[in-house]
N, C-alpha and C positions, 0 to 999 in steps of 0.2 A: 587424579588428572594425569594423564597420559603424555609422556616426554618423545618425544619422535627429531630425528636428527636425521637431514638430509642424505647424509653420507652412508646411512645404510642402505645396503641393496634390496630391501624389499621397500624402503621410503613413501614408494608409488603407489602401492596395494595398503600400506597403514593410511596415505590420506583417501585414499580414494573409501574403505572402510569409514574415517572419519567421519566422509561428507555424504556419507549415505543416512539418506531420509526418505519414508515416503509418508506424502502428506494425508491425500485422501484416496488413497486405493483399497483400503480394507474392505474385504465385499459385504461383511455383518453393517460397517458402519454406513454404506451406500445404498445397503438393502434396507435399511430402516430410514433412512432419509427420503428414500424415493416413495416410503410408505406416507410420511409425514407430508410429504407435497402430493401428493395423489387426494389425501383426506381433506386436504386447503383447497384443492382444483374444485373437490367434488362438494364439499359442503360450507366453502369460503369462512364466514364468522364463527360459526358454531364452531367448525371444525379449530380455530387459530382460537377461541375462549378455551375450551375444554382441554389443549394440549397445553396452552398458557398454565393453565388450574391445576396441571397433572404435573408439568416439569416444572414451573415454578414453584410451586406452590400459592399460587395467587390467591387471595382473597374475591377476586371480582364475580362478581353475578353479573353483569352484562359485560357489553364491549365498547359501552362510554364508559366503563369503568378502568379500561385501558387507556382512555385517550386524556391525556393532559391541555390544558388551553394555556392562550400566552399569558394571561393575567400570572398564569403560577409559575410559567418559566420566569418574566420578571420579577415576582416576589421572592423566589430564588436571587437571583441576582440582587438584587437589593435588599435582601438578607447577609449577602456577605462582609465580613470583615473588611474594613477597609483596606489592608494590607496586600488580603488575596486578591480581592475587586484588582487592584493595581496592577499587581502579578499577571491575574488575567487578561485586564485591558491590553498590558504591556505584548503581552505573548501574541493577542490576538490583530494588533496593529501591525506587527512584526512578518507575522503570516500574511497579512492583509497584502503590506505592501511589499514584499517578495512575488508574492501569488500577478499583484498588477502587474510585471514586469512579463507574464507569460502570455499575457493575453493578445490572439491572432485576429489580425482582422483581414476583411475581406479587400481579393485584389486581382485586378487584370490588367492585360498590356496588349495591343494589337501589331498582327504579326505582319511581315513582308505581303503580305495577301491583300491586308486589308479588314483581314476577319480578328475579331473579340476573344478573347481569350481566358479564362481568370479562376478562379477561386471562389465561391459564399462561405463564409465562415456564420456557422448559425449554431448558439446555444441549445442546448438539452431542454426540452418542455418540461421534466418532469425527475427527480432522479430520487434514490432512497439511500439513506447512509445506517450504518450497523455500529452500533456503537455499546462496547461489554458495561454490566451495569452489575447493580447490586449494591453493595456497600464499597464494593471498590470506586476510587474513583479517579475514569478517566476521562479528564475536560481536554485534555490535549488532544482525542480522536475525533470528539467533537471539531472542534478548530481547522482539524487540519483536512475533515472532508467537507465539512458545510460551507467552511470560508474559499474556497479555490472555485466551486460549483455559483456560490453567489457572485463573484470576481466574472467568472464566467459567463454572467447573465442566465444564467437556470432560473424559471419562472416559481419553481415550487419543490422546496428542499423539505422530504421526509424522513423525519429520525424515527428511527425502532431503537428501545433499548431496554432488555430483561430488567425485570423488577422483583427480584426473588422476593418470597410471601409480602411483595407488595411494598420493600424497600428500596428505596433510591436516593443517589447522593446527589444531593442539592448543585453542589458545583459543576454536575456534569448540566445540570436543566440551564442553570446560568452559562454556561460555558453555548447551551442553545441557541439561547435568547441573545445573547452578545452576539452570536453567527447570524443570525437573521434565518434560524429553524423555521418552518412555518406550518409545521404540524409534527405532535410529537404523540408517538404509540410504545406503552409498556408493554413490547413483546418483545422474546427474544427466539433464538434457536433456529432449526432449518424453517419451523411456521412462520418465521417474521418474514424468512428471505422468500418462500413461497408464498405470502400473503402482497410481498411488494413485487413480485415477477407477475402474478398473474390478478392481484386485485381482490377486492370483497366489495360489498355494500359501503363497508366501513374504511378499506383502506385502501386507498386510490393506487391503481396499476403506476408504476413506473419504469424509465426508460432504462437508466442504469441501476445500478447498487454499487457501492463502494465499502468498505470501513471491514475492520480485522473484528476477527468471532473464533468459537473454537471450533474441534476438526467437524461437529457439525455442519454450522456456519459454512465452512469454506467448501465441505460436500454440495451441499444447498445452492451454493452462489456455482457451483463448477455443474449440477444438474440442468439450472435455469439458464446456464448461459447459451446464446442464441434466441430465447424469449424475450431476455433483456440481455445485455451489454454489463458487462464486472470490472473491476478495475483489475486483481489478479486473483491465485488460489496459496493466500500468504499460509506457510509454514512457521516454525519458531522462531522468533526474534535471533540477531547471531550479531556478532563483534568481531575483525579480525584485529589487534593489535600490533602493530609494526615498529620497531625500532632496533637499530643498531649502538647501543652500551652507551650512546654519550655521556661526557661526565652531566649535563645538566637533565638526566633524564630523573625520573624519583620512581623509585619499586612500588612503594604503597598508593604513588597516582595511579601506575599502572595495573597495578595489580585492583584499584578498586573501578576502573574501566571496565575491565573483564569481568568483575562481578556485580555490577549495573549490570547486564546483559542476565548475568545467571541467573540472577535472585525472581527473573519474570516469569521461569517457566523450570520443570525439571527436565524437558527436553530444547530448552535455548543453547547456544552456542556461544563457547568463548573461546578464542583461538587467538597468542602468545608466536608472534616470528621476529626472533632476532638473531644478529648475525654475531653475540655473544653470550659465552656459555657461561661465563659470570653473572651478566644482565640476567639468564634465564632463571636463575638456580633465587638469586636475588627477589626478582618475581614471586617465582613459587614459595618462599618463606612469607613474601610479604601476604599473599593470598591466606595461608594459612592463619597467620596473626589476625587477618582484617577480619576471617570468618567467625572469629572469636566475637567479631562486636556486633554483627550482624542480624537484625529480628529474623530476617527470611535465609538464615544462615543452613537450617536445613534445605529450602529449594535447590540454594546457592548450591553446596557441597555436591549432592545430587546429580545438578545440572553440569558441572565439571566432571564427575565421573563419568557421566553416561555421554556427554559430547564433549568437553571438552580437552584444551592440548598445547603443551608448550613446546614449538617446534624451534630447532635450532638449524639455520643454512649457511653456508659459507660465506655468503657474500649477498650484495646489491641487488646481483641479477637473479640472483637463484631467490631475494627473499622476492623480488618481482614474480618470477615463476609461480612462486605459491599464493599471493594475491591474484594472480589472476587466474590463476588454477580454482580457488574456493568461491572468489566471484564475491564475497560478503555483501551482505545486507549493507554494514556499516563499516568503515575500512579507516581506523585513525592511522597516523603516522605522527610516531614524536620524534620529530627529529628536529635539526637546525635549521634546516634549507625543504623544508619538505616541497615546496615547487619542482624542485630537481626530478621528482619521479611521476608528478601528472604524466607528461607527454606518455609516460610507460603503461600508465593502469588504465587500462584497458575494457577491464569490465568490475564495477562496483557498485550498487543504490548510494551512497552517498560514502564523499571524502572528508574529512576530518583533520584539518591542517595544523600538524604544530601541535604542543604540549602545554597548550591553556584552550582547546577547541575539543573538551571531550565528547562524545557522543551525546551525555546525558543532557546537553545545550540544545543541540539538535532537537531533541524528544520534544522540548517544550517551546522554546523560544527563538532561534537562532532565525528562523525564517521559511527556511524550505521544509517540502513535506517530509513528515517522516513515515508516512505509507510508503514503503520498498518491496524493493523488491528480495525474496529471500530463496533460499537452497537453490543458488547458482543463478537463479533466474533473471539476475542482473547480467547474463551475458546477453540478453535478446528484450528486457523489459527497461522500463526508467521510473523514476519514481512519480507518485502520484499528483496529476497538476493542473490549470487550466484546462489545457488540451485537453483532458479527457472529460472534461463536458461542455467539449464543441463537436462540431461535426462540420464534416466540409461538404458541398456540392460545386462540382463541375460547370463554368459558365462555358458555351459554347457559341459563339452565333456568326455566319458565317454571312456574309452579301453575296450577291447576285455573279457578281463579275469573280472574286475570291474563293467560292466554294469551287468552280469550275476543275481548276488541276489538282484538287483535294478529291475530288467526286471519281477523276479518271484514276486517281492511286485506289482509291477505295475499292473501284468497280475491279480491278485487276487481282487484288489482291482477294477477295471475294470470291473472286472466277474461281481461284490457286486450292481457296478451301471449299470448292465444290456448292457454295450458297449463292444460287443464281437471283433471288428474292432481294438480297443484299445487293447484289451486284446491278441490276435493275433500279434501285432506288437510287442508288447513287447516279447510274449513267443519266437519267433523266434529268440529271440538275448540271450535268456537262456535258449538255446535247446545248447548240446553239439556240 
């Protein structure tokens, strides 16, 4: 894990080095993804069975043999522990009512004219969620893209999610069925996001796609977009850690922050900014110790080598400079007062208050989404929510007597860009 300290003069070039990623630009891996959606456009089920059978290894002979009904996402659910049921229930209220608080509705006001003004706020008809599957399992992606689209009023929420040789973790089917799923497909890969962009016999076209996949996956959703609407093109999951030495701060909390993040991927991100070189060093022992206890202690390691970094700045501003320099996914701060630096950060997917608000809360429970935005993207993107399965339309409607000195701006303005057609339409409605 790489130690970097502000005060060197090349500083600039070691983070900018650091924060260098690219996601899906490889032209091998674009060039076989665009093969894969080409064989879905041209031969829709066949084509999404046989690449299922090839890359999963699937058992299936047809392609009901891919689709799951709700009888069995509730006996999921109602197979579980009572313990987890709870856990999940808990999680999923949590989201629920977070998620209510985004939701836009429709609104106008009339102007000095006379004329209607306003806004239609209208739900998604249709949307597909991606969700990684196997024997891994994660019910929390379920959650956090099914639950925001049905809050939203989306009439019909489709899950894809890989079922290697035809394995899947029951909790993510529960974790459906608690969302109010309403159709669930064992596929995975660029064929699931090419079978929901453009449709089959089998599996109904839809309008966006959301939920994280690997670099396939995010190829797939980055080729289809414009056919449908994506939420982003997510990179490796990333942590930035912020604190300056207080005494109430603890190394092995911190230190086991930063390896929540590692342990998801060998190319994740953990990145360590404090404005003491004690804290740092303290850190980095504690890291070493914890990877001692660790199952995913190889990812872990790995993933510190190859991204990650304990950076030490002099101060406040400069550690401000570097949050909003790396932009993070995920941006804790254990400090005492950590309010003191919102106004400053500038650009983050989510903030992390305080030294009992670790990330790993976020991930499941705390409320808001944890689809972010990642490798910088948080300077121009927000995290995943509502809004993004509503749509808005333009009300316009103008009277008789009110369109009149709108139609003579129009018609002027018209003239200026050479469109006499425009300019015409308008004058007719401010001619007496």
């Amino acid at each position: 894990m790489r130690i970097l300290t502000s005060a060197d003069a090349n500083f600039d070039q070691q983070l900018t080095e650091l924060l260098a990623f690219e996601t899906v630009n490889d032209k091998d891996l674009l060039e076989a993804v665009d093969a894969i959606i080409h064989q879905v456009r041209q031969t829709g089920d066949e084509a999404v069975l046989k690449l299922t059978q090839k890359f999963d290894s699937h058992p299936a002979a047809s392609m009901q043999d891919l689709v799951l009904t709700q009888n069995e996402l509730k006996a999921a659910y109602d197979a579980l522990e009572e313990s987890i049921k709870s856990a999940l229930d808990t999680a999923a209220d949590r989201v629920k009512s977070f998620h209510q608080r985004q939701v836009q509705e429709t609104w106008e006001y009339t102007d000095d004219l006379g004329n209607r003004l306003g806004q239609k706020v209208t739900p998604l008809d249709r949307v597909g969620i991606y969700v990684p599957g196997g024997l891994a399992s994660y019910p929390s992606s379920v959650l956090m893209n099914a639950i925001p689209a049905k809050v939203a009023g989306v009439t019909e929420v489709i899950m894809v999610v890989p079922a290697p040789k035809g394995e899947l973790n029951p909790l993510v089917l529960a974790a459906a069925y608690l969302s109010g799923v309403d159709k669930v497909f064992t596929i995975g890969g660029a064929q699931a996001v090419a079978a929901l962009a453009y449709g089959t016999d089998t599996i109904p076209q839809v309008d966006k796609i959301t939920g994280p996949g690997n670099k396939y996956v995010a190829a797939a959703k980055r080729a289809v977009f414009g056919q449908v609407g994506i939420d982003m093109i997510a990179g490796p999951s990333e942590v930035l850690v912020y604190a300056e030495g207080e005494k109430e701060d603890n190394a092995d909390w911190l230190a086991m922050d930063l390896l929540s993040q590692a342990e998801h991927d060998t190319v994740a991100q953990s990145i360590f900014v404090t404005t003491s070189e004690e804290q740092l060093q303290a850190v980095e022992q504690a890291i070493e110790k914890a990877l001692a206890q660790l199952p995913k202690a190889d990812i872990a390691r790995q993933s510190l080598q190859n991204r990650g970094a304990l950076i030490l700045v002099k101060d406040r501003a400069e550690g401000l400079q570097v949050i909003n320099r790396v932009a993070p996914e995920h941006l804790e701060l254990s400090l005492d007062n950590p309010d003191e630096l919102i106004a400053d950060i500038r650009h983050a997917g989510a903030i992390f208050m305080g030294r009992h608000t670790p990330e790993a809360i976020g991930d499941y429970c705390a409320g808001p989404n944890h689809v972010l935005p990642t490798s910088g993207t948080a300077r121009f993107s927000s995290p995943l929510g509502v809004y993004d399965f509503q749509k808005k339309s333009s009300l316009i409607y103008c009277t008789k007597e009110g369109s009149k000195p709108l139609a003579r701006v129009a018609d002027t303005l018209a003239m200026q860009e050479d469109l006499e057609a425009h300019a015409r339409s308008a004058r007719y409605r401010s001619e007496p």
